[in-house]
N, C-alpha and C positions, 0 to 999 in steps of 0.2 A: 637738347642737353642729355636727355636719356641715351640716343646713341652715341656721343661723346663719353660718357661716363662706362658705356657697355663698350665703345670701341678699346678704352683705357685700360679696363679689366682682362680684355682679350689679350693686350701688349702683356701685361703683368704677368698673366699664365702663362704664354706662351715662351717671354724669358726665364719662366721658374724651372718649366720642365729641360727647356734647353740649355741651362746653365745650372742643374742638380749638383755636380759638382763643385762649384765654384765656394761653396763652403767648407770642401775638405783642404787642408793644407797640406801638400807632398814633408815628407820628413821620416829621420832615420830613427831606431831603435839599438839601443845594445845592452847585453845583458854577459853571462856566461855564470861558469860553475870550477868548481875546485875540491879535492880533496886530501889529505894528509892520513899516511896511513903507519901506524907499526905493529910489522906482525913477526909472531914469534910460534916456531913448531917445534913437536918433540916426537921423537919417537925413542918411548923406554923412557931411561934417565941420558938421552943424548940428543942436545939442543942442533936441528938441522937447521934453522934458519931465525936470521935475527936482521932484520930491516927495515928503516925507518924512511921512508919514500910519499912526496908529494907525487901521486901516480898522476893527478891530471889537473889538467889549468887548460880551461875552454874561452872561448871570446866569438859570442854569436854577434853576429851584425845585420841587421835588416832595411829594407827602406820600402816605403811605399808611394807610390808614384801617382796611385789613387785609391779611393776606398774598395776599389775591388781587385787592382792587377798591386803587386808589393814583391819582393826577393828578400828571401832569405838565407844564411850563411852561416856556417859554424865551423874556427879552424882549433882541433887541438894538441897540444905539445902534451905527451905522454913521456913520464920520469925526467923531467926539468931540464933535460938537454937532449942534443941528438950527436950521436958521435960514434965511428969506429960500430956500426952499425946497431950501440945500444939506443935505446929514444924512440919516440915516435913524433913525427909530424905530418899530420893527416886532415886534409878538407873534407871534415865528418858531413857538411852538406853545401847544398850551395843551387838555389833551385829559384825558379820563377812561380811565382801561386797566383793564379787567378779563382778568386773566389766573392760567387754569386748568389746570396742566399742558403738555400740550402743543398748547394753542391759546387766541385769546384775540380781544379788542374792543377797539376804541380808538372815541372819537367827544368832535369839539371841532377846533383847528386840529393839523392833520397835516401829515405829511411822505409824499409818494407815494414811492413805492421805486423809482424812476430810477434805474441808474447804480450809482457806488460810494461817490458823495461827496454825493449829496443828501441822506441820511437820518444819515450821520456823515460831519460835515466840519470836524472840528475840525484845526485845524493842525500838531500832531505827527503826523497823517495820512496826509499830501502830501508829495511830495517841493519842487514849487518853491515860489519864494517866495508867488506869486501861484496862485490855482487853476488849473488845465488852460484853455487856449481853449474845447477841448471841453465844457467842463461850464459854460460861459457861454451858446453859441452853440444846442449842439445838447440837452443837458440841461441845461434852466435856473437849474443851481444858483443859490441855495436857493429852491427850489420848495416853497411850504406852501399849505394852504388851508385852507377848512371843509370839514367832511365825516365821513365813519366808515372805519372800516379792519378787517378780519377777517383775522386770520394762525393759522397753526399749524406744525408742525415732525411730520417721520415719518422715523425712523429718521437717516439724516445731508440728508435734504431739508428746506427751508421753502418756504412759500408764504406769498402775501398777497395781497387783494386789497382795494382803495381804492376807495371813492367820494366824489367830492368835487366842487367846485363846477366852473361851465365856465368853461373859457379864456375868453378876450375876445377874438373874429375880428378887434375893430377894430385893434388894439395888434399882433398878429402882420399884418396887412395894414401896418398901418404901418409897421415893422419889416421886415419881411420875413425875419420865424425866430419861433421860438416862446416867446423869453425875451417877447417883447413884450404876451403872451397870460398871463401873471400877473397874477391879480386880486387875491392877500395878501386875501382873505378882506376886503375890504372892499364893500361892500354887491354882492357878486357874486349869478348865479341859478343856479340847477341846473335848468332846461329840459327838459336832455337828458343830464346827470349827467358826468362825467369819468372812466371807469374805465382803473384799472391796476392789471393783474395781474403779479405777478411770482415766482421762483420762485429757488433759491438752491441750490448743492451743496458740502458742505463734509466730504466722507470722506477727504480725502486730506492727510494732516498739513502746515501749511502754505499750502495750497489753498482759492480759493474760488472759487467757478463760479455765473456769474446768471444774468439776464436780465429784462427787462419789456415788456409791450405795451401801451398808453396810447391809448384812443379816444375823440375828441367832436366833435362837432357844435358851435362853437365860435358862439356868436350873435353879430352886428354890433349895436352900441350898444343892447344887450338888446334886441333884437328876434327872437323865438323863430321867426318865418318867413323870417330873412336869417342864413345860417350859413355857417362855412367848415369844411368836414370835414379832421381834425387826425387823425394815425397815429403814433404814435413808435414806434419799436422798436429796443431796445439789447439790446449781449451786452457783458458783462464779466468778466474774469479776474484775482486778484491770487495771487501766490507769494509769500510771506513766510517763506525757508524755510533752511537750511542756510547761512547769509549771502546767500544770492542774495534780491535784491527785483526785482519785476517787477512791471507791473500794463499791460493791452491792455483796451482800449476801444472800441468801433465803432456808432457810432448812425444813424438815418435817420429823419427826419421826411416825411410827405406831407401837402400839401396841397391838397385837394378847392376849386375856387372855383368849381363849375362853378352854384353858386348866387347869385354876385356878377356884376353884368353889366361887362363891360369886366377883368376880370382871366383867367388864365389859372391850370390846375395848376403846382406847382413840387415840389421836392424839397429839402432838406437834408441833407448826410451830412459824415460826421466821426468822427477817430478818433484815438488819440493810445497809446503806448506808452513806457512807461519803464523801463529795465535800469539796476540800480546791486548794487553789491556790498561786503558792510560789510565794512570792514578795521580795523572798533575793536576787535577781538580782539588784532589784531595790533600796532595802539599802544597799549593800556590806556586808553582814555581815552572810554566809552560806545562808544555806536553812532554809527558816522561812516560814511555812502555818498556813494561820488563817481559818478555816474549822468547819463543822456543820455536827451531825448526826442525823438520825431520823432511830428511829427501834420499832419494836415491837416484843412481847415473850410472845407465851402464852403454859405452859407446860401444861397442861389440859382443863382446860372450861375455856371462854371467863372472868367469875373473877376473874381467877389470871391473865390476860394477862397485862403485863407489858407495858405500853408506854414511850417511852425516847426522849427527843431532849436534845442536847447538840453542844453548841461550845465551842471552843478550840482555844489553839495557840500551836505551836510545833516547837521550834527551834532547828537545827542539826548545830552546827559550822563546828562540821567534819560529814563523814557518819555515823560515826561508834559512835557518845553519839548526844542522844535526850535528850533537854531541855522543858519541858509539862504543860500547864495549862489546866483547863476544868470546865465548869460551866455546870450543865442539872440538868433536871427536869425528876423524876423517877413516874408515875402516875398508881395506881394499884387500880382501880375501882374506890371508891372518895377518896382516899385517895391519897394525892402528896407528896413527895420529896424532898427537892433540895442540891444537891448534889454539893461541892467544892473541886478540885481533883488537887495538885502540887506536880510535878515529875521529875526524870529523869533516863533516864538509859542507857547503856552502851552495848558493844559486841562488842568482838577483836577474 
């Protein structure tokens, strides 16, 4: 009887570990994010601009096939249509993840880990209406491409690191910053590959602490012997903590031309910081921060470098839809700005 009953236990274990899966059910996910914007500028008493634009409508899609291999997707329409080449419609991702504990693969189009807003930028996220200067100028937000991604996590660290298609020297020559060097995974090369490593610290409740470095050899109209050597390097910090929000940003781009005849090296640096403090405790009514930025952008020489302050108010009834107002002042050597920004946006 006892080996009967020891033979029977041995069948049990033997099908538990061989059939671990068998409790996960394959199935799909979807979510996405949205936002509505109107924004109004002046310079002097002379209104430049007056626009009232749902700038983005996203539809992510997922599925997973088991609890470790799943795909992920995200297509968005930017400015409600596409036409006569105003619009955007763009496969911001679309990638296979296999993930094992505490590390894992992705490969398909990706998100580099820039910053704080390239990899999640949904708009309950942010405090203004519009995204940071900085994450226009200096991190490209939304920076995607083709390529693979290898992360994992040890104890309260993460890391990751990317490979993925090269820039485009011609677009940041033209330009002159490195929003211009996005190729969206449209018939791009890997040459010389694009890597970003980056690295994350989250031990301190409330607290998160990054950073990444980003290097390529960025070839001029696919040509793998004409390159412009491309540097990024950011640090970033958010507090989300005891009411106090906070979030410091600081990046620097280099570029190497010394492969380009008739161009010189240059630099870009930018930074931007925001303090708000929720006082929706203290009217019942969500989370509400009234908050101020101060940043600076300068993609080449000290005359274009951008100066901004601006406050704001940002109400969340729930997490998931922000309600946005914002007043600043945009100052680009003597010439000033002022900027009126009413919003809101969503993500489920």
């Amino acid at each position: 009887m006892n080996k009967l009953f020891i033979g029977f236990l041995t069948i049990i274990t033997l099908n538990i570990a061989l059939s671990q899966d068998e409790f996960f059910t394959p199935g799909y996910s979807i979510g996405g994010y949205g936002e509505l914007h109107w924004n109004q500028a002046f310079e002097e008493d002379n209104q430049i601009k007056n626009t009232l634009d749902f700038h983005r409508f996203i539809i992510y899609y997922g599925y997973n096939w088991t609890d470790k291999w799943s795909f992920k997707s995200e297509v968005e329409l930017e400015h409600n249509y596409v036409k006569n080449g105003q619009g955007e419609l763009e496969l911001e991702q679309a990638y296979v993840n296999y993930h094992a504990g505490n590390w894992g693969f992705q490969g398909g189009v990706i998100l580099p880990s820039v910053g704080l807003l390239n990899e999640y930028h949904e708009p309950p996220l942010f405090l203004s209406v519009e995204r940071p200067t900085y994450n226009k100028y200096i991190i490209p937000t939304t920076w995607f491409a083709n390529g693979f991604a290898f992360y994992g996590n040890y104890s309260d660290f993460g890391f990751r690191l990317a490979l993925i298609e090269d820039l485009e020297g011609g677009g940041i020559l033209e330009d002159e910053h490195v929003r211009g060097g996005r190729g969206k995974g449209y018939k791009t090369t890997a040459y010389n590959w694009t890597k970003n490593l980056s690295a994350t610290y989250t031990g301190v409740n409330g607290l998160r602490v990054g950073g990444s470095f980003t290097l390529n050899d960025a070839s001029i109209n696919n040509d793998a012997d004409s390159t412009l050597g491309v540097q990024m390097f950011e640090v970033n910090a958010k507090y989300d903590a005891n009411n106090v929000f906070a979030v410091f940003e600081f990046g620097q781009n280099s570029f190497d031309a010394s492969k380009i005849e008739g161009r010189n090296d240059w630099k870009s640096t930018g930074y931007y910081l925001d303090l708000g403090y929720n006082v929706g405790s203290l009217l019942n009514c969500g989370k509400i921060i009234p908050w101020f930025r101060t940043s600076n952008v300068a993609t080449n020489t000290e005359n274009d470098a951008k100066e901004i302050t601006r406050l704001g108010l940002t109400w969340w009834p729930i997490n998931n839809i922000a309600f946005k107002a914002d007043f600043g002042k945009v100052k680009v050597g003597d010439e000033e700005t002022t900027e009126i920004n009413i919003g809101f946006g969503y993500n489920f």
